[in-house]
C-alpha positions as CSV (number, residue, x, y, z in Angstrom):
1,X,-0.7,25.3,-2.8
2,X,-2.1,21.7,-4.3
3,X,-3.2,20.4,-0.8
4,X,-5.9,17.9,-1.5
5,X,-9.2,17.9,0.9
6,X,-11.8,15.2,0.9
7,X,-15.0,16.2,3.3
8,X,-17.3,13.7,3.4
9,X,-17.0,11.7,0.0
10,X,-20.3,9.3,-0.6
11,X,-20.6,7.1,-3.8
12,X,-23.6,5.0,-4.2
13,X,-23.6,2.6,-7.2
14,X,-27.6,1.6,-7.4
15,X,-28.5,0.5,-4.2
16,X,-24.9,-0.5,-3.1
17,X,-22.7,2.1,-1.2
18,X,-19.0,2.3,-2.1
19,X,-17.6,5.4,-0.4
20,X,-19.1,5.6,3.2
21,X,-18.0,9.2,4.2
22,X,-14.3,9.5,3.6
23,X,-12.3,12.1,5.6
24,X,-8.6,13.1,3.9
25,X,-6.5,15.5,4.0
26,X,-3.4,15.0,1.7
27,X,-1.1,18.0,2.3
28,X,1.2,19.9,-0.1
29,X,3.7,17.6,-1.5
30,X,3.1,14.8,-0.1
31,X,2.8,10.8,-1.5
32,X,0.1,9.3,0.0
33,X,-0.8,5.4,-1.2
34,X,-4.5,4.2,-0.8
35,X,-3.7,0.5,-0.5
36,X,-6.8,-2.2,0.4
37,X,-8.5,-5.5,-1.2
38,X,-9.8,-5.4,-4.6
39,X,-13.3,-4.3,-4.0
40,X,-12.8,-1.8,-1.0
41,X,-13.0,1.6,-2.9
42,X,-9.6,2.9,-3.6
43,X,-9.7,2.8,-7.4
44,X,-13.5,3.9,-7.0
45,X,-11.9,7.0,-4.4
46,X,-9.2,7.9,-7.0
47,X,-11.6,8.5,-9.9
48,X,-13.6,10.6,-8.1
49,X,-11.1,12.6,-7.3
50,X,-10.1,12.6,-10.8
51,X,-14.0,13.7,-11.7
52,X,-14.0,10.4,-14.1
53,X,-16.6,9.4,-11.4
54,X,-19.6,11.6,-10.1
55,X,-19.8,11.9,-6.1
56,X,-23.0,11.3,-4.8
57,X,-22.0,13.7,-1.8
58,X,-19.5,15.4,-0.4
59,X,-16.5,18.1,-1.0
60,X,-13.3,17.9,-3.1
61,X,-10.9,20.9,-2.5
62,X,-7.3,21.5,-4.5
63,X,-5.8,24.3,-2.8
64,X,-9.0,26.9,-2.2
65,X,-10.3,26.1,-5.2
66,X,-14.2,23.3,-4.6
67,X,-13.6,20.5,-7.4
68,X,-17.4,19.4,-7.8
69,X,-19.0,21.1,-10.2
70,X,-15.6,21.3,-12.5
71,X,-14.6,18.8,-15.4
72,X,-11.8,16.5,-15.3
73,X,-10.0,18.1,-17.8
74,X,-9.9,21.6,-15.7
75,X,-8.9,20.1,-12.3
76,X,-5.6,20.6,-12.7
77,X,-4.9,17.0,-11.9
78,X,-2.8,14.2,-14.1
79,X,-3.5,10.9,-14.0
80,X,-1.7,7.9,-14.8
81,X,-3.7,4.1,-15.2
82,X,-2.8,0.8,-15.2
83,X,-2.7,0.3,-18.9
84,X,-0.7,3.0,-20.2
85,X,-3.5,4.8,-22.2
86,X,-1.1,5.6,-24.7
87,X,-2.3,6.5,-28.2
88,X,-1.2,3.6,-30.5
89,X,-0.8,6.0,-33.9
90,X,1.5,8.6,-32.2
91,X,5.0,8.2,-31.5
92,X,6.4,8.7,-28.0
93,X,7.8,12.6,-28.5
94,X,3.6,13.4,-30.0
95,X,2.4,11.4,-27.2
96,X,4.4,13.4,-24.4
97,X,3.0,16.6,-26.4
98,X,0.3,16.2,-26.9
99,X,-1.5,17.5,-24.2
100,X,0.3,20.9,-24.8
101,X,-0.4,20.7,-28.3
102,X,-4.0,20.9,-27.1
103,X,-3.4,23.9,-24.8
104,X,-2.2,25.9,-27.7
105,X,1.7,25.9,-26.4
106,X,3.9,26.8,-29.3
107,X,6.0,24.3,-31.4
108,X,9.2,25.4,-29.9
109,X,8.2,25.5,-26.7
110,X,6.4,22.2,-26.9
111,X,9.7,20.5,-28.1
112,X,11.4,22.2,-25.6
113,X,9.7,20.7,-22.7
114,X,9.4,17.3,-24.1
115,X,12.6,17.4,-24.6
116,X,13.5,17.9,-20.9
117,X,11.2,15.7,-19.5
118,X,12.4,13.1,-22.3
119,X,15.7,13.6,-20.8
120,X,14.7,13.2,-16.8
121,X,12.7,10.1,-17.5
122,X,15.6,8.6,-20.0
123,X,13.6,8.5,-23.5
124,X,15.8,10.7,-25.4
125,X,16.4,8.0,-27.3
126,X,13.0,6.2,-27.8
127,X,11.4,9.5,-28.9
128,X,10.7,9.0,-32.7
129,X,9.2,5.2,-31.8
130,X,5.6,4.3,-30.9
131,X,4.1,2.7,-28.1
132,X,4.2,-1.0,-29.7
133,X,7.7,-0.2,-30.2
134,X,8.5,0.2,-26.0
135,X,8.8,-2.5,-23.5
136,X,6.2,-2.1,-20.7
137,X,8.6,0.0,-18.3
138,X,9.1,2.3,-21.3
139,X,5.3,2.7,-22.0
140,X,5.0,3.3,-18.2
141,X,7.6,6.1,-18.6
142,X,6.0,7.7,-21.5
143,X,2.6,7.6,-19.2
144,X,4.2,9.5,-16.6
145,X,6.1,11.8,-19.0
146,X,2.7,13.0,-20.8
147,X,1.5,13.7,-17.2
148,X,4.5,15.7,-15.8
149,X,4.6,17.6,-18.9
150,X,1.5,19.3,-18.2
151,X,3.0,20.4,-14.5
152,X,-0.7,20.0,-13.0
153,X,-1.1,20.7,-9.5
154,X,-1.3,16.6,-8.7
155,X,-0.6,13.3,-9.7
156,X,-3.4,10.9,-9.6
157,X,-1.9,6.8,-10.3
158,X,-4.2,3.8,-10.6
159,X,-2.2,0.7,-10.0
160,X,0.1,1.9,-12.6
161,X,2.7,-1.0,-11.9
162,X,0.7,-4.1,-12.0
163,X,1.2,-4.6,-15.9
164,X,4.7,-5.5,-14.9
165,X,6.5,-8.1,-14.0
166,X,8.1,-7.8,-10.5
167,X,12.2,-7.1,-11.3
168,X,10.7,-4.2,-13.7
169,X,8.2,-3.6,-10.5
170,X,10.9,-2.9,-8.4
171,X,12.7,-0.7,-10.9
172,X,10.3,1.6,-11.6
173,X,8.6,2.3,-8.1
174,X,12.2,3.1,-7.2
175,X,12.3,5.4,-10.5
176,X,8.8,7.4,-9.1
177,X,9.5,7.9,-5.5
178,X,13.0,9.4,-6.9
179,X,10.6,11.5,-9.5
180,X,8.8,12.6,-6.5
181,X,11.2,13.5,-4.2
182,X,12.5,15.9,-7.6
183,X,9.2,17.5,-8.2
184,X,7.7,17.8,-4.8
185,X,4.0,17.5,-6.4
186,X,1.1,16.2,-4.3
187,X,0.6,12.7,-5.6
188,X,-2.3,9.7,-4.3
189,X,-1.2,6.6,-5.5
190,X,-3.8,3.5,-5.5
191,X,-1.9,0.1,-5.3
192,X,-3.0,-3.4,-4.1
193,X,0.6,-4.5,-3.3
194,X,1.5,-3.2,0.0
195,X,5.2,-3.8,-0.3
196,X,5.1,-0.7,-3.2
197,X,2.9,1.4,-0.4
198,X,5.5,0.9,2.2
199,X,8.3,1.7,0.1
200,X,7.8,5.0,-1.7
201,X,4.8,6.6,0.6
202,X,4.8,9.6,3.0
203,X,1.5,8.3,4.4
204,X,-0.5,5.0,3.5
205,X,-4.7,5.3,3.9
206,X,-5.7,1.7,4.2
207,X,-9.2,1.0,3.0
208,X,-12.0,-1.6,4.0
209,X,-15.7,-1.8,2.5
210,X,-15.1,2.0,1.7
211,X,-14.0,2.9,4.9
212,X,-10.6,4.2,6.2
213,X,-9.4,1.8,8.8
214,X,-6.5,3.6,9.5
215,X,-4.0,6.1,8.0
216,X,-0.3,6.6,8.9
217,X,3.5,6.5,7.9
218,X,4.4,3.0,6.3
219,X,6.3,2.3,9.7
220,X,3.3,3.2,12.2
221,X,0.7,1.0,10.0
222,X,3.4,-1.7,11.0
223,X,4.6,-1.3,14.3
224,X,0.9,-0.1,15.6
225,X,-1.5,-1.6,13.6
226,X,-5.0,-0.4,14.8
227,X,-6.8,-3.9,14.4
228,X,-6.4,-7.4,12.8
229,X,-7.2,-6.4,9.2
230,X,-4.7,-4.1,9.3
231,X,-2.3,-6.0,11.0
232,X,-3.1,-8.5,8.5
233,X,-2.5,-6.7,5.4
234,X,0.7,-4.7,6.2
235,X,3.8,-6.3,6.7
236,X,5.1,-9.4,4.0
237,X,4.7,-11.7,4.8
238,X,2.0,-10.8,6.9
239,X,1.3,-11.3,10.9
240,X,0.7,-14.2,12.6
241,X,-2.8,-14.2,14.5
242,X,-3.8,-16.3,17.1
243,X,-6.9,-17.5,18.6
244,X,-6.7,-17.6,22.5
245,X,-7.5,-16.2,26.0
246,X,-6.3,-14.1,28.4
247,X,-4.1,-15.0,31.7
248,X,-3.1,-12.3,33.9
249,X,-0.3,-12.6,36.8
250,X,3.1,-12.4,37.6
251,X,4.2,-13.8,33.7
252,X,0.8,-12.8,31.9
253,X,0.5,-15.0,28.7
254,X,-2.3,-16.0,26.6
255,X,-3.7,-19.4,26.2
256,X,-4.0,-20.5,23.0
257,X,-7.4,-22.2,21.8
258,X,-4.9,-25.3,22.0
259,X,-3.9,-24.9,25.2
260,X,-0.2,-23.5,24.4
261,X,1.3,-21.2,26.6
262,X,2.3,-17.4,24.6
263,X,4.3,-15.0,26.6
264,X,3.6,-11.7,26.4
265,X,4.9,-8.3,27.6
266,X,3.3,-5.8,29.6
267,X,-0.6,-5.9,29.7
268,X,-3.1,-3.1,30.2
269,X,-5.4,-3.4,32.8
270,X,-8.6,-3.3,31.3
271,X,-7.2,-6.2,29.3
272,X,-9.3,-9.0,32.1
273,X,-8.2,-12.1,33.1
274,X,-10.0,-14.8,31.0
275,X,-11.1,-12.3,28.1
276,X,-10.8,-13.9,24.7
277,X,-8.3,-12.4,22.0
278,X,-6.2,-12.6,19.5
279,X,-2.3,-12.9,19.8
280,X,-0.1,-10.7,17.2
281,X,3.5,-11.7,16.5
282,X,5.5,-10.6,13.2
283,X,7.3,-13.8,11.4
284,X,10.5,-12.0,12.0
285,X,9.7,-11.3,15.7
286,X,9.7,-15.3,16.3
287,X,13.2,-17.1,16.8
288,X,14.2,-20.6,16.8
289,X,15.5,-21.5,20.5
290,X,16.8,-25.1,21.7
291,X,14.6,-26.6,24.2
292,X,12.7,-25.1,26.5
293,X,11.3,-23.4,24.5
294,X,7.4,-23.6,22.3
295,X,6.7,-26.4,20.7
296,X,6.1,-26.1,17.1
297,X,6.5,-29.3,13.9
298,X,7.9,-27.9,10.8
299,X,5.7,-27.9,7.3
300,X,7.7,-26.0,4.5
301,X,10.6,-24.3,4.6
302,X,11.4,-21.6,1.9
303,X,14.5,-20.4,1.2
304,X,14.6,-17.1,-0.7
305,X,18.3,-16.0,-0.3
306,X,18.5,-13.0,1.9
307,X,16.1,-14.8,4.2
308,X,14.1,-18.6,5.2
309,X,10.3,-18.5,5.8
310,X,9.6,-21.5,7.8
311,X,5.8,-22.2,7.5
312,X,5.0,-24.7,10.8
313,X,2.1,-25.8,13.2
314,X,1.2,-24.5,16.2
315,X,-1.3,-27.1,17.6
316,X,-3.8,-26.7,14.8
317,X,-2.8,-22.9,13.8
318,X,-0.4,-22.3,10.6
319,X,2.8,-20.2,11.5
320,X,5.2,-18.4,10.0
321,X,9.0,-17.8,11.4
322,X,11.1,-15.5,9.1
323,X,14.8,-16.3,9.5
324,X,17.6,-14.5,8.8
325,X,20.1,-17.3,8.3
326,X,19.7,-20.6,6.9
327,X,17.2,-23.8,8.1
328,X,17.2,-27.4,6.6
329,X,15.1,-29.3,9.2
330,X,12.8,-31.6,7.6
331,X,8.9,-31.2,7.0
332,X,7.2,-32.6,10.2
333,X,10.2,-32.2,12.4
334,X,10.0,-30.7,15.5
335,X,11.2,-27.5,16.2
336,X,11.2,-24.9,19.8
337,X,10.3,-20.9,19.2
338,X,10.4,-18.3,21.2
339,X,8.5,-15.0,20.6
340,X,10.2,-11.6,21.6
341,X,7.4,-10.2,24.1
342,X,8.0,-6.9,23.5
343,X,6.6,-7.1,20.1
344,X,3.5,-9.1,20.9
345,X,0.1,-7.4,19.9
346,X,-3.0,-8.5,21.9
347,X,-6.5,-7.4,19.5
348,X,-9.8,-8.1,21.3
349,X,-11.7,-11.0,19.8
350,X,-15.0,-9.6,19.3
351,X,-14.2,-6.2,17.8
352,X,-10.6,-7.1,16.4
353,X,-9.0,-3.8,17.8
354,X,-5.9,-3.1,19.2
355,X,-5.9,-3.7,23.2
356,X,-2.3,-2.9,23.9
């Protein structure tokens, strides 16, 4: 079993506090993504896991086996970084074997399994060159291949597809989640970019300030986000949030702070009449209707193929409408939206969190 258990994980740097007591279980298996703003703890989390940085409290358990007291090298974790790590002087079949070389595995065994792992992550062919030799997806590939070779119990990646550029991006996060559907090994993957959490993890952790804010499957972060920051960070392009106040009745809507009108759906009732809070709607989730319908004026319009993103006004608050099919009205132009009410979110104004 290579179940990963966090109990409590605290990391003071000086005076400052990074990690403020972080709860996770990551089960047998499974691809969880720690995602977050720079600064929030992720990479911080990771290499403590890793034992590249000392805890200043808390538990770390692999299976039944406490991590604390025991060296990186003996955790039985591998763990990709952002810049390859490669060794310059060694070609890529020394680089992928090295670390067996170091456990003593014979030559033909060692050739053996580089071979095959060579094979699965296509550098058969690239395995008499060296690193300088590789494009960036290739060096990435070797960086994965010297830590599958080892078969560890996990896979530990820090931001490992940043260095790229985003068609290669695309290419190779599709290349690890089919790698980890293969091998089935417990992986945490740190990433910024929330469009590479949504699309290869079983479970995303988003952080704040060191704290978990809320944990999930990539489509219950979006469809249930448990407050604004989260609402704000998952989903691209992200949600629109708006300013406004509660109305209650027969067609409950919130007033915005402009005085426009928002349908909504269903309301709670311990959401009260007059209560400030902030009104969630996805760009998608907004359609373009003839009149009647909500006044909005028109300030860029980006076409990107597949899709439009039509960035507009709403009194004084920026929007953004995500179309499906094609818009060429001009920048200040008036144009009528209509939300679909069952896809509102209503967050309180005060605490940010999630009211229906």
């Amino acid at each position: 079993m290579s179940a990963i258990k966090l109990h409590h994980i605290v990391k003071h740097y000086d005076n400052r506090t990074i990690l403020h007591g972080i709860d996770l279980d990551v089960n047998d298996g499974e691809f969880v993504a720690l995602v977050g703003p720079s600064g929030c703890g992720k990479s911080t989390l990771l290499r403590t896991i890793a034992g590249l940085e000392p805890m200043s409290s808390g538990t770390i358990t692999l299976g039944q086996r406490v991590l604390n007291d025991v060296a990186p090298k003996d955790r039985d974790m591998a763990m990709v970084f952002q810049n390859y790590a490669l060794y310059p002087h060694m070609t890529v079949r020394d680089n992928l074997g090295f670390a067996l070389k170091i456990k003593g595995v014979d030559k033909h065994a060692r050739a053996e399994r580089v071979a095959q792992i060579a094979a699965t992550l296509g550098l058969a062919q690239e395995l008499d060159r060296y690193p300088r030799q590789l494009s960036g997806g290739q060096r990435q590939r070797v960086a994965m291949g010297r830590a599958i070779v080892r078969q560890p119990a996990a896979f530990l990646f820090d931001e490992p597809l940043s260095n790229l550029d985003a068609k290669l991006r695309i290419q190779m996060r599709t290349e690890i989640k089919a790698l980890h559907q293969k091998l089935r090994a417990t992986t945490i993957y740190v990433t910024h970019d929330q469009v590479e959490a949504m699309t290869m993890a079983d479970r995303i952790v988003v952080l704040r300030n060191g704290r978990i804010e809320q944990q999930g499957t990539p489509l219950q972060l979006y469809d249930r986000p448990v407050n604004t920051f989260v609402a704000g960070f998952i989903g691209s392009p992200a949600m629109n949030l708006i300013q406004g106040t509660m109305r209650n009745g027969e067609h409950p809507c919130v007033l915005s702070n402009d005085g426009i009108q928002l349908p909504v759906g269903p309301v709670p009732s311990t959401v009260q009449p007059g209560q400030p809070v902030i009104y969630g709607i996805r760009p998608e989730h907004l359609h373009i209707v003839s009149e009647p319908g909500i006044e909005a004026r028109v300030t860029v319009v980006e076409p990107t193929g597949a899709e439009t993103h039509v960035a507009a006004r709403l009194g004084t608050t920026a929007l953004l409408i995500s179309l499906r099919n094609r818009f060429t009205q001009a920048p200040d132009s008036p144009l009528f939206i209509m939300p679909e009410v069952k896809q509102v979110h209503l967050f309180d104004a005060d605490t940010g969190y999630r009211l229906n």
